[in-house]
C-alpha positions in Angstrom: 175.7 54.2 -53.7 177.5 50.7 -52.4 175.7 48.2 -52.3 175.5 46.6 -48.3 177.7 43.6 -47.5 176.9 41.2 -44.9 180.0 40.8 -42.5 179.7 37.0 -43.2 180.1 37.4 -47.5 183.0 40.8 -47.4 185.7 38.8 -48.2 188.0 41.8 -48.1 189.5 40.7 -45.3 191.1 37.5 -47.0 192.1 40.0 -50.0 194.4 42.0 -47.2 195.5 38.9 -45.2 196.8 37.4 -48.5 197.9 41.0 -49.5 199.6 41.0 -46.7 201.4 37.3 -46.8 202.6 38.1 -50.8 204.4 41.5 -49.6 206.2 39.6 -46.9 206.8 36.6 -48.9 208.5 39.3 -51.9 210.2 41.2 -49.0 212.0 37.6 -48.0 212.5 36.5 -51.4 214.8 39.9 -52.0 216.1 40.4 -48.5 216.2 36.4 -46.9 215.6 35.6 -43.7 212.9 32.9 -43.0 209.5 33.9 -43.3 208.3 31.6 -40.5 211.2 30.8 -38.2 213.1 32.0 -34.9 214.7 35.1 -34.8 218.5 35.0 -34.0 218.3 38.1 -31.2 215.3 35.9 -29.3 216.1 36.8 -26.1 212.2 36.3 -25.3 212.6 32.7 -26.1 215.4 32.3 -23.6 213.8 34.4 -20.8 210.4 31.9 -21.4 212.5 28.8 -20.9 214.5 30.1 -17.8 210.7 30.8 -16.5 210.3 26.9 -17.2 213.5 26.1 -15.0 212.3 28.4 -12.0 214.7 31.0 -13.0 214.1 35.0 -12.7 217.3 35.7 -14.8 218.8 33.9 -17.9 220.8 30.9 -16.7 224.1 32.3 -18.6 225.1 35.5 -20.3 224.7 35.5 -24.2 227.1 38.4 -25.3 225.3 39.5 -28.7 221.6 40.3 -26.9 220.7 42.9 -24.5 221.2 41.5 -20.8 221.5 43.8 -17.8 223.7 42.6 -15.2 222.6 42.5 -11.6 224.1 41.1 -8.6 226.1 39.1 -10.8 223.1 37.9 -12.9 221.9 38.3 -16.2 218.3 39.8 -16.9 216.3 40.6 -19.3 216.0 44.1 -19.6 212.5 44.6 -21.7 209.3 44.3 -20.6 208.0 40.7 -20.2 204.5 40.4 -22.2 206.0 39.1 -25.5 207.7 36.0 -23.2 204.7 35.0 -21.7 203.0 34.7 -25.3 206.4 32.3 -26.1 206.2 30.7 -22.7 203.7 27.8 -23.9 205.4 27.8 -27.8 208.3 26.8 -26.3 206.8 23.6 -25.0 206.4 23.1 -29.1 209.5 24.6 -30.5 212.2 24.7 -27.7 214.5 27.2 -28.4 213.7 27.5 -31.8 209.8 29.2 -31.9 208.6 30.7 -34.5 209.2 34.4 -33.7 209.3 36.2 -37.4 205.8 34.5 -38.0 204.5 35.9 -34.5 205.5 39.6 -35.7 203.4 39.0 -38.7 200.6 37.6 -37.0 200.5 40.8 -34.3 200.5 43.2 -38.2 197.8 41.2 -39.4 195.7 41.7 -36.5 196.1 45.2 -36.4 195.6 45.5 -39.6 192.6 44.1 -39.8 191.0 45.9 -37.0 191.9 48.7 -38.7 190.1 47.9 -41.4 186.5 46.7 -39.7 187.2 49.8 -37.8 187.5 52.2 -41.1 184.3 50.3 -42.1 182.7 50.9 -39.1 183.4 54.6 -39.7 181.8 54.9 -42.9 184.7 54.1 -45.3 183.7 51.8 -48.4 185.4 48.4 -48.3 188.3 49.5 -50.5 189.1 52.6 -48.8 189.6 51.2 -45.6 191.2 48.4 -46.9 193.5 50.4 -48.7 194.3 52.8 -45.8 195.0 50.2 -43.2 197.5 48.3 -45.0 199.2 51.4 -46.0 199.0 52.8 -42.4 200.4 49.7 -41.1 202.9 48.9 -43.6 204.4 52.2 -45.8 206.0 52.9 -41.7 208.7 51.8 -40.3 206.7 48.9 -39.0 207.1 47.0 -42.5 211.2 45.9 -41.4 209.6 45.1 -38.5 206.5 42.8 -39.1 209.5 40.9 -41.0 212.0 39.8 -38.1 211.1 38.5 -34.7 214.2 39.8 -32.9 213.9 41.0 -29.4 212.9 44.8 -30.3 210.9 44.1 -32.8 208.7 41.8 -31.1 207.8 43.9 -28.4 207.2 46.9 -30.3 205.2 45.1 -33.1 202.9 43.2 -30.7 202.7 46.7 -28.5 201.4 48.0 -32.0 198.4 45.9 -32.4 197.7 45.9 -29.1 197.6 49.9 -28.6 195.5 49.8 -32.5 193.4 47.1 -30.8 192.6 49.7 -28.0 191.9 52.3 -29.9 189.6 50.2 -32.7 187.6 48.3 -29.6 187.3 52.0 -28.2 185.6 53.3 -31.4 183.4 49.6 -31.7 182.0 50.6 -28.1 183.7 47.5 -26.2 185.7 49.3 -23.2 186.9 46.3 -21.8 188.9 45.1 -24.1 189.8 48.6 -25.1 191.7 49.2 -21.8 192.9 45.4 -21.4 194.6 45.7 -24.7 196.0 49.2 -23.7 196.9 48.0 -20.2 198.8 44.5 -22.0 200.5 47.4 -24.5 202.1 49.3 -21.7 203.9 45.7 -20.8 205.7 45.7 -23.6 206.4 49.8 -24.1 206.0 51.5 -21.2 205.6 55.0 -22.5 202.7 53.5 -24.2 201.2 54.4 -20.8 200.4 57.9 -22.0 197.4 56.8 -24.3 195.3 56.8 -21.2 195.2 60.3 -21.7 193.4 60.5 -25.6 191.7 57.1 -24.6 189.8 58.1 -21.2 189.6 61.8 -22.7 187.8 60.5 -26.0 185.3 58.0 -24.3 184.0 60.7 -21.7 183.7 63.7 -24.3 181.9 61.7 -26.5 179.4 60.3 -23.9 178.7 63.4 -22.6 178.3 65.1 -25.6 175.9 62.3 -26.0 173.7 63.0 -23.1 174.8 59.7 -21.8 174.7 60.1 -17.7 178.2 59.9 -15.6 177.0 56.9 -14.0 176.3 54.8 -17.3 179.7 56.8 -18.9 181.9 55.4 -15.9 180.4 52.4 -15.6 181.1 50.1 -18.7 184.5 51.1 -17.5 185.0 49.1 -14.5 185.8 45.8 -15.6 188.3 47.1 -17.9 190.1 49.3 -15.1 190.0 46.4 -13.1 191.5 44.4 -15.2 193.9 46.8 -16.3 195.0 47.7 -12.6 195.6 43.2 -12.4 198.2 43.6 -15.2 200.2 46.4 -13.8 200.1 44.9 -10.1 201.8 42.0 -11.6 204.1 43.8 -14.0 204.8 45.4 -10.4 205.4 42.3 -9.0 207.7 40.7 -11.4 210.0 44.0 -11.8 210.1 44.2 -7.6 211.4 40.4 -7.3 213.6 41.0 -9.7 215.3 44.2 -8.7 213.5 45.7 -5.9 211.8 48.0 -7.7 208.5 48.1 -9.3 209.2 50.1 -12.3 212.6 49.0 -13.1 212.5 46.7 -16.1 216.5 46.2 -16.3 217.6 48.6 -18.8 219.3 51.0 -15.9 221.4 47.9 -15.7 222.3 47.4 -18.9 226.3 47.9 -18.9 226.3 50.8 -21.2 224.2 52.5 -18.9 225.2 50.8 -15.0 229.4 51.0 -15.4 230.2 52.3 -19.3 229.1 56.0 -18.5 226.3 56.2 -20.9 223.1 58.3 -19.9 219.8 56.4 -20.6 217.7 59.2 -20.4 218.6 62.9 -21.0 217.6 66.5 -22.6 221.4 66.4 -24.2 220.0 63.6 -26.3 216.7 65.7 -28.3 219.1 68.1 -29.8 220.7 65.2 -31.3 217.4 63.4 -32.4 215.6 66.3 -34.0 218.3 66.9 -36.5 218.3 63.0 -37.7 214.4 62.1 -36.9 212.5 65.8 -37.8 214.7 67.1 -40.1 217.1 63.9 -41.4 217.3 63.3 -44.8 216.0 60.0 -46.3 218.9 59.5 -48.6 222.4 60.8 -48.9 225.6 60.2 -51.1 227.7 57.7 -50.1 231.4 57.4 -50.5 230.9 55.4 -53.8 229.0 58.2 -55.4 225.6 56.3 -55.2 222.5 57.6 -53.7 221.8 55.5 -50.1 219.4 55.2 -47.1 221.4 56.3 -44.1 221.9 53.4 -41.6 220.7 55.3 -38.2 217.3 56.5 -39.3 215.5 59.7 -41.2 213.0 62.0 -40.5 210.1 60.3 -38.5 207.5 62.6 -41.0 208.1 60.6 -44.0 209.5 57.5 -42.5 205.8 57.3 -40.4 203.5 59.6 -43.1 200.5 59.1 -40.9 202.0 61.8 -38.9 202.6 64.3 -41.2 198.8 64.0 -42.5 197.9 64.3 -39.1 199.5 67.4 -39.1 198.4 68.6 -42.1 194.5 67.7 -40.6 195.6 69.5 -38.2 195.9 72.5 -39.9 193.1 72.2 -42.4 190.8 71.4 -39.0 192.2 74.5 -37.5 191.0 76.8 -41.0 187.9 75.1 -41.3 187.4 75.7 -37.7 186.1 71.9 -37.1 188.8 71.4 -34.4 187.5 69.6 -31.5 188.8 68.8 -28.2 188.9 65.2 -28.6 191.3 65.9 -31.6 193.7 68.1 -29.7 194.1 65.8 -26.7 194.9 63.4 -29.0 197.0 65.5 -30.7 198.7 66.8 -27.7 199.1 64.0 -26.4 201.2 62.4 -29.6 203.4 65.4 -29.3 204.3 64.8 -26.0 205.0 61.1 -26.3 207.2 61.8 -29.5 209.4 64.2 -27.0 209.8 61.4 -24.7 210.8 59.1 -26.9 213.3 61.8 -28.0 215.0 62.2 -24.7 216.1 58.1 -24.8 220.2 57.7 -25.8 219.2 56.0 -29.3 216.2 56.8 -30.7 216.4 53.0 -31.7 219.7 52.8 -33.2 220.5 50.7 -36.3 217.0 51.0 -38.3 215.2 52.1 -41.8 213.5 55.3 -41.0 212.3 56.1 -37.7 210.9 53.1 -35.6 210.5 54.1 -32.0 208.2 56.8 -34.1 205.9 53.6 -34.8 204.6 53.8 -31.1 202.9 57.1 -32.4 200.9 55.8 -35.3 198.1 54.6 -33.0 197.7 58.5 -32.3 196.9 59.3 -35.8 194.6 56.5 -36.2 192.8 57.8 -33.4 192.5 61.0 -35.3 191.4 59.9 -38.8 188.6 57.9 -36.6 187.5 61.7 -34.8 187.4 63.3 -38.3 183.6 62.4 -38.3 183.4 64.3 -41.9 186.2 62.9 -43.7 185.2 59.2 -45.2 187.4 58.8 -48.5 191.2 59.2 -49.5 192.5 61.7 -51.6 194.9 61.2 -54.4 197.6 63.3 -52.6 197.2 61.0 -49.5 197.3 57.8 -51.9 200.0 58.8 -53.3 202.2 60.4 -50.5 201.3 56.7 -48.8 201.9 54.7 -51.4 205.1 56.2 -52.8 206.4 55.5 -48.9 205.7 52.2 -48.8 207.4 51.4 -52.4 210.5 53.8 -50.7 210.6 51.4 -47.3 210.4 48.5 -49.9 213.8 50.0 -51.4 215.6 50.9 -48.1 215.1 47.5 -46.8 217.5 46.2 -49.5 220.4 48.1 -47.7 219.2 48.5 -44.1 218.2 45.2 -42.6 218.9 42.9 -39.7 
């Protein structure tokens, strides 16, 4: 039996933070890039100092980023959250803040809530240590806890805050539960559909408890409230800008406002399955040589979480332990993927599957509602582990 470790004396957390800074530190050593420095796509940074000049819109256009194009401005055209962390590093930095050690900080974070949330559950120290850094980093979030550019940012810090939602749901701290999901919708807005899993989860499990309605509703307030703040003023800012509360920009993005490209569409799943459900991870290229293709692979072995969340799934389903919780969560994670599906992209030019990343959260929240399961397998070790050393690989040929 383990012996008890007072929270102040468990240094595992140190052991993953440095775990963490020696895989980055290797991953820059063989790919380059600056482990600390700004990223070259920043358009955050230059939306955070046009806020400092009064400016709605970027005070020129910069023809290598993402800009919409409205009334013969140029916008941003991504959610603003990630900007109003730079707005005050700017004052420090200028131009040049530190965006590729922001990413890394956000994939700490998560990370570690992960792991006090494992612990929480009943894993031993190394187990959740273990599983955490491998759910965060053998994904497609690994490339992108290394580069601050402007897609990565916001995905990455939407990552730790949706984990941070779910881990201060299971800790029993609601507020800032639904003010870190509220704050992760402002950077991906389809993020929006973990209110479903998230509200589901909480009430289930309080009632289930015998807790009344009135004392299950009630340590909600504050974080409604709050929640209800940031999307007024998400709101606000979108309807200043273009008259309309839930337009971020992208339906102004030239490829989608005057090129004849469709940002959202059905046509596009077809497409996407056959790349990111049933794509390959490696194909011959002209040379002969074995390589990782350029526009992504299957999301089930790019993101493994998923596919072990699957196969609980089943195993929940034959050992007739499948609870409602589960399958809302579940459900839910299925219908977010197929959203993301219908967008023109998919996320273009990656290593693996990383709009997928936005789903990992979901199979977090699973693991955590498997009350009976407290260890890893070896089959899970290894499926996890041999992904990570494969992302490792890929990111040699497929980087930004």
């Amino acid at each position: 039996m383990q012996t008890p470790v007072h929270p102040a004396r468990d240094k595992t957390p140190l052991y993953l933070m440095l775990a963490m800074a020696a895989l980055w530190a290797l991953l820059h050593a063989m790919i380059g890039g600056s482990f600390f420095g700004p990223a070259y796509y920043n358009t955050y940074t230059r939306q955070a100092l046009a806020w400092r000049e009064g400016l709605l819109h970027l005070p020129e256009d910069v023809p290598y980023l993402e800009l919409a194009i409205y009334e013969g401005e140029y916008y941003v055209s991504f959610p603003p959250l990630p900007s109003v962390i730079l707005w005050p590093l700017t004052f420090l930095f200028g131009i040049d803040t530190p965006d590729n050690l922001l990413v890394k900080l956000y994939s700490m974070g998560a990370c570690l809530l992960m792991y006090h949330a494992l612990k929480k559950a009943g894993y031993s120290r190394g187990a959740g240590a273990g599983l955490a850094f491998l759910i965060c980093f053998a994904s497609s979030m690994l490339p992108m806890s290394m580069n601050g550019a402007v897609w990565y940012h916001a995905q990455v810090l939407a990552f730790f805050l949706t984990m941070a939602a779910v881990c201060f749901l299971t800790m029993d701290r609601p507020t800032l539960a639904l003010f870190s999901y509220a704050l992760s919708v402002a950077c991906r807005p389809f993020n929006a559909l973990y209110a479903l899993p998230l509200f589901f989860t909480w009430f289930s499990l309080h009632r289930k408890a015998g807790v009344s309605w009135r004392d299950t509703i009630r340590p909600l307030i504050p974080g409604v409230c709050l929640g209800l703040c940031v999307a007024a003023a998400i709101g606000i800012y979108n309807y200043v800008r273009f008259g309309n509360p839930l337009e971020f920009g992208h339906n102004y993005l030239p490829e989608f406002s005057f090129q004849g490209g469709i940002q959202f569409s059905l046509s596009h799943v077809g497409n996407h399955l056959k790349t990111f459900l049933w794509g390959a991870p490696l194909h011959r290229a002209e040379n002969g040589s074995w390589a990782v293709p350029l526009f992504g692979y299957s999301m089930l072995l790019a993101c493994p979480t998923l596919t072990l969340m699957l196969v609980g799934f089943l195993l929940d389903l034959v050992k007739k332990r499948m609870t409602w919780e589960k399958a809302v969560v579940l459900f839910t994670c299925v219908l977010h993927g197929f959203f993301l599906l219908f967008h023109r992209t998919f996320g273009g030019f990656q290593l693996g599957a990383r709009y997928a990343v936005d789903l990992i959260p979901y199979t977090f929240l699973y693991l955590l509602l498997t009350k009976e399961k407290k260890e890893v397998s070896p089959a899970e070790w290894a499926f996890l582990g041999l992904t990570l050393l494969f992302t490792i690989w890929g990111m040699n040929q497929v980087h930004i």
